[in-house]
N, C-alpha and C positions, 0 to 999 in steps of 0.2 A: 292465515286464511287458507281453507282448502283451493285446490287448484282443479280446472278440468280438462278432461279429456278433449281431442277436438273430434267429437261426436254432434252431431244435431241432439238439440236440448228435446228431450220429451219431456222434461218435465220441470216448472217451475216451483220449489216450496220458498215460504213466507217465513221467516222465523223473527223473533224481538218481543221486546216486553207489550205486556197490555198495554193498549191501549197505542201502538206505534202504527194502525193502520191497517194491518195482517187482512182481514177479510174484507174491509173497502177495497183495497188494491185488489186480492185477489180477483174477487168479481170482476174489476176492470180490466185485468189485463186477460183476461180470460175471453170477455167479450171483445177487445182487440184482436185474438190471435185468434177466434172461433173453437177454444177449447173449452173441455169443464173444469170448473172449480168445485171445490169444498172446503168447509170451515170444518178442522179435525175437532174442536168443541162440539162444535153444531153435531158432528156427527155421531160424537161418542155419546152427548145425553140422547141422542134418538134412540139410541142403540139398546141405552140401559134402562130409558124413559125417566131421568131424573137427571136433575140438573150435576152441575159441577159442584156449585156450595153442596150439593146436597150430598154426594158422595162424598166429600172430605168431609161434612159433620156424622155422616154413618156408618162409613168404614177406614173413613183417614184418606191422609196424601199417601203411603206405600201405595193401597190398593187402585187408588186412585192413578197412582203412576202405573201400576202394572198394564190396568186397563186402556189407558193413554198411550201406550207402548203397543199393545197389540191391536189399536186403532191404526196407529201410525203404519203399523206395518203392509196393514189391508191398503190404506188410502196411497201409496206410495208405487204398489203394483199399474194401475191404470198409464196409459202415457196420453200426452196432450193435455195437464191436466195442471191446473194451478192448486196446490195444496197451502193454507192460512194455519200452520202449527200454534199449538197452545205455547204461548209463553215461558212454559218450564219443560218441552220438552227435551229440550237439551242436557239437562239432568243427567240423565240415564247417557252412560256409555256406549250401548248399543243401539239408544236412536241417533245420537253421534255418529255413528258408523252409517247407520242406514240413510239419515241425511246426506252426511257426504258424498256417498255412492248414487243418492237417487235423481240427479240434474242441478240444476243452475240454484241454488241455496243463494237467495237474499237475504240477508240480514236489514229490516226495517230497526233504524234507531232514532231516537227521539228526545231531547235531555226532559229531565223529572219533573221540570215544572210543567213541561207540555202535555208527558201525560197524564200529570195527576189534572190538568185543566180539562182534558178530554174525558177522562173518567170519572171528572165531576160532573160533566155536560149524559154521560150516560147512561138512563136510567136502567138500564138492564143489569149493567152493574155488580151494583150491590144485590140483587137479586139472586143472580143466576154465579156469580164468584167468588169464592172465600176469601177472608184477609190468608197473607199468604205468610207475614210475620208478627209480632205482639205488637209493633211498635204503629202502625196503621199510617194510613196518609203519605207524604212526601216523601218520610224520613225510610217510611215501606221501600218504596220507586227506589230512592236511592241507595236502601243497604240492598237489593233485588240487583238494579243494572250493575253493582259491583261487583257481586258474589257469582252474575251472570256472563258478563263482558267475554273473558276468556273464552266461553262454553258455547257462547255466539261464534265468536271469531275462529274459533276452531274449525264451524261447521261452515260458515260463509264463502261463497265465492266474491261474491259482491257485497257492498256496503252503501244502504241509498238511507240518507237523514231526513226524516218526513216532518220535521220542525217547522220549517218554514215552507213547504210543497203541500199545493194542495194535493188531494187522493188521483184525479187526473196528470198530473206532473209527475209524481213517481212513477202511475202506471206506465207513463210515456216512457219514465227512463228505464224501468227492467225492459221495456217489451223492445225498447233499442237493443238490450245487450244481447239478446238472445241472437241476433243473429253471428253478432261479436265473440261468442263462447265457442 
């Protein structure tokens, strides 16, 4: 797990698989501390005016990634400000790096039945997200959080399990650590 500096936090980002919570929390712990949030999905189809599915079926995951990267990069500048990462951004080695470096990095987790129950409940979903492997549904969640785990843990400081927490009980518990970091 990354470690921090004992700096005052300016910034809190969200990272974990779909569907572990990312932009509920964000929003709440934002309006706890009086800062802004953003959802870096939300921000990037504003950006390009089309959704996520939709960039992966017209130019693929590369481009897709690239553009997700230099979202990430803008959204990271601001301070007081909760950032909601896409799910794969950890991919990429260099948003690795810029996570670590840019404040208190939660790791939202969640085990596979929880989120494939949450992203069955949905419906934006299937709309607005591509399958991310051939093999679709649970067995998706579970080859993802495997192939992911490391790539989380790398970048985390902290680790909050939104399984059993509702979205107010996690907010409660990053917006404690913050003064702890």
């Amino acid at each position: 797990m990354a470690t921090m500096t004992h700096q005052p936090v300016q910034r809190i980002v969200l990272i974990g698989a779909r569907g572990a919570g990312k932009t509920t929390v964000a929003r709440l712990i934002a309006e706890r501390l009086d800062w802004s949030w953003i959802d870096a999905d939300g921000y990037l189809e504003s950006k390009v005016q089309r959704t996520i599915r939709e960039i992966f079926e017209q130019e693929g995951e590369p481009s897709f990634r690239m553009l997700e990267a230099l979202a990430l990069k803008e959204l990271l500048v601001p301070e007081k400000r909760v950032v909601a990462t896409g799910g794969g951004v950890v991919l990429d080695p260099t948003n690795r790096a810029r996570l670590r470096a840019a404040g208190l990095v939660v790791w939202l987790t969640a085990d596979a039945a929880t989120l494939w129950q949450r992203l069955q409940a949905d419906r934006a979903t299937p709309l607005q997200r591509p399958a991310l492997t051939n093999r679709g549904g649970l067995a998706e969640i579970e080859e993802l959080l495997a192939a992911r785990e490391p790539l989380y843990r790398e970048c985390a400081n902290c680790i909050v399990d939104t399984s059993s927490l509702p979205p107010n009980a996690v907010a409660d518990r990053i917006v404690s650590m913050v003064g702890s970091c």
